[in-house]
N, C-alpha and C positions, 0 to 999 in steps of 0.2 A: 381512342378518340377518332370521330370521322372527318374526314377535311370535307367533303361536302355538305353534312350536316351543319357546318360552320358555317361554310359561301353562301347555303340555302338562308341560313338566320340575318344574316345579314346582306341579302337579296345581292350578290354578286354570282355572275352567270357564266362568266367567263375567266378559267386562268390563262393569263401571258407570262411570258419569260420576265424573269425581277426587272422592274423599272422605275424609275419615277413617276409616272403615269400611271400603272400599276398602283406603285406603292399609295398614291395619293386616292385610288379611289375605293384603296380599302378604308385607309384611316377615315374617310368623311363616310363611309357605306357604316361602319362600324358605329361611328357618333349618333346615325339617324338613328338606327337600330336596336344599339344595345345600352340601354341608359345606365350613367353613375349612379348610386344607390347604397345606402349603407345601412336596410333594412333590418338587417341579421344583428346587429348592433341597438343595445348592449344585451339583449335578453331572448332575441326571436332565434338565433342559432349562431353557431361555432362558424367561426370563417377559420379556415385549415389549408396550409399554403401545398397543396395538392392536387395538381393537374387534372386528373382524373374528377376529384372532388368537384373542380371549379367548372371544369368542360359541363356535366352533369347537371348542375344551378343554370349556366348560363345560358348554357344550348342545348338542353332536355327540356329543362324546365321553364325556358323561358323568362329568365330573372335578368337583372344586372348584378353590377359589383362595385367595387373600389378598389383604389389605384392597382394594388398588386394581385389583384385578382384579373381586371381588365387588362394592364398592359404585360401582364403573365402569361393570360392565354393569346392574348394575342403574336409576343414573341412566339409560341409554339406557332400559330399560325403560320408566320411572317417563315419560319423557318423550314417549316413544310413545304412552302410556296418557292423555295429555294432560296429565300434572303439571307442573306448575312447581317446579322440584328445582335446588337449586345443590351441588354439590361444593364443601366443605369441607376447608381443613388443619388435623388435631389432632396434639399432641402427647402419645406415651405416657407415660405416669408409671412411672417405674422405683423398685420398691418396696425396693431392695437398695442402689442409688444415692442415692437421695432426691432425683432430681431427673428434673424432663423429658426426652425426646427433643425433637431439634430439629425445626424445621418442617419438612412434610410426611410425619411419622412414620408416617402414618396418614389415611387418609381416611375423612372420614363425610360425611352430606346432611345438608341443611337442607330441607325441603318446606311450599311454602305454598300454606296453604291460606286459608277463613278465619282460622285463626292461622297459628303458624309450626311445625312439628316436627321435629326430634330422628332422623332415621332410618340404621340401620347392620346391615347384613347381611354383615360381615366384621371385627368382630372379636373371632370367636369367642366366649366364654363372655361374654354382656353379656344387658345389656337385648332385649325381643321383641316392647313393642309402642314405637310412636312416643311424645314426650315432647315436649310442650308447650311451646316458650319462653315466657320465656327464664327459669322458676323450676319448671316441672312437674317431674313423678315419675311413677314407673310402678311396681308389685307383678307378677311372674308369676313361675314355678316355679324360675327359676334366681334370684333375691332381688330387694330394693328399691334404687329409682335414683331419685335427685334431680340436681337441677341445679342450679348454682350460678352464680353472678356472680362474676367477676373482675376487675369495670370495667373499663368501654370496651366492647368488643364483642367479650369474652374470657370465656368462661364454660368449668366444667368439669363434666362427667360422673364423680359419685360414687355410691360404691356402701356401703348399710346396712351395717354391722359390730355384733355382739354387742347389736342393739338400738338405737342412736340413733346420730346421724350426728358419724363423730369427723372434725375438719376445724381444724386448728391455724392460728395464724398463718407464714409462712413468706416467705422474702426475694420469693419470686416471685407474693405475694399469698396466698391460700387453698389449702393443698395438704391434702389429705383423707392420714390417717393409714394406708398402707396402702393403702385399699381406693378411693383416689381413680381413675378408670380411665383418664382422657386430659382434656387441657387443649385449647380448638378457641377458633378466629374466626371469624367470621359473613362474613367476606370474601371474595365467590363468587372460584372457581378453576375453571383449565381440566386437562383429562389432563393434559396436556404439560405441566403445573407438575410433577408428583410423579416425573418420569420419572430426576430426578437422586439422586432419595432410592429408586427401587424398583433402580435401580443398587446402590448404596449396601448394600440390605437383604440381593443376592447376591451381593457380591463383595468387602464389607470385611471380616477378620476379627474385627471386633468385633460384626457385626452376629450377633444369636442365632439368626439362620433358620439361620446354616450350620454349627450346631451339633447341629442336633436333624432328625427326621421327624415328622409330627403332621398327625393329620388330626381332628376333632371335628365333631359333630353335634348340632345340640339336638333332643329327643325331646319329645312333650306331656306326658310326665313328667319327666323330666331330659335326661340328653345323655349320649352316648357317644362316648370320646375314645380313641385309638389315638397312640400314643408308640414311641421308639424300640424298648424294650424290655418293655412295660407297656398292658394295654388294662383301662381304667377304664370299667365302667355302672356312674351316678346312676341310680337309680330310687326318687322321691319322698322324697328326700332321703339313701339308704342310696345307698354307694361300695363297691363289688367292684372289687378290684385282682386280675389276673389277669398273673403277669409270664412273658417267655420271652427266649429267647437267640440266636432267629437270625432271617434275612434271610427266609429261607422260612417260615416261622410269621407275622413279620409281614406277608408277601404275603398268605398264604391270609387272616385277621382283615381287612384292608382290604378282599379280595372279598366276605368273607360280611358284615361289617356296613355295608359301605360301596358296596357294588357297581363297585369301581374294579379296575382290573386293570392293570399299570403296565409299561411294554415296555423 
């Protein structure tokens, strides 16, 4: 894999010694750049939890990913650039079930630094810069994120609703009302843990990848999301819905906003 064919894809010009500052303007360089996406899902190709593999789709070809593809390659990044970055298992919060996904729903980083931080460039509509353990927050244009305790070395990523942070008691500790985003443990993991759960995400019919096409993009104004049928631009807070009906309308909308072209 080339590290500068990496910094190139995601228009970063300059390496500095690991930082904060540093770290922050890969993760928001990365979000403009390299969109979520779970194109390959259920029928267009195999997602294979292989570095080589994944480097290849995202920075040959010009593609995105999902969770464990995005913040997979990117730990290589992170770690290339000399960081000290652990891979993480979180669990999503299903807001229709009320209750978590199981382990390895999801992957995010942990990165330490002089402190510890909070970092994720795959999933999708969240947080954009890094976030402080094990109680920081963060404000940018897509809303505000805290973080919480779950005791032990169980914390969860929530997200601001209607103004103050709504966060109930619940059998599984603290589940945030809604807008809780995923439950994690601080207990470093390798790729090869998540390989039974990205099975899992293509091939079970419960899972919702194989239900939908979706590709999204955060913008330094909002983000722009492309859906089965439906292509939604945020811009500073206003939502245009824009809907159509066929296979060929969504090809062309993925080339022009996305620059993806799909075989």
């Amino acid at each position: 894999m080339n590290l500068q064919h990496y910094l190139n894809r995601i228009c970063v010009k300059k390496i500095y010694s690991p930082s904060y500052e540093f770290l922050a303007e890969l993760q928001l360089k990365h979000l403009y750049f390299i969109p979520f996406e779970d194109l390959d899902i259920p029928f267009r190709g195999r997602i294979i939890l292989d570095e080589e593999r994944i480097y290849k789709k995202i920075i040959e070809n010009n593609r995105g990913g999902f969770c464990y593809e995005l913040n997979g390659l990117f730990h290589w990044l992170l770690t290339q650039l000399g960081f000290n970055v652990d891979m993480l298992s979180a669990r999503v919060y299903n807001n229709q079930k009320e209750e978590l996904g199981p382990e390895f729903d999801h992957m995010t980083l942990l990165v330490h630094l002089d402190k510890d931080y909070l970092v994720d460039v795959g999933f999708g509509d969240s947080f954009r810069k890094p976030i402080q353990m094990p109680d920081g927050g963060c404000e940018d244009v897509s809303g505000k994120y805290k973080l919480r305790s779950a005791g032990g070395n169980i914390f969860q990523l929530c997200k601001m609703e209607n103004g103050k942070w709504k966060m109930e008691e619940r059998h599984s500790g603290f589940v945030g009302e809604e807008k809780l985003q995923y439950q994690f443990t601080t207990v470093p993991r390798k790729f090869f843990d998540y390989e039974n759960m990205c099975v899992f995400q293509q091939d079970d019919l419960n899972s919702h990848f194989r239900t939908r096409m979706l590709c999204t993009i955060a913008t330094p104004n909002g983000r722009i999301t492309l859906s089965n049928n439906s292509l939604t631009i945020t811009e500073n807070g206003n939502k245009t819905k824009t809907e159509f009906n066929s296979e060929k309308e969504f090809l062309l909308l993925l080339k022009k906003h996305f620059g993806i072209e799909l075989t």
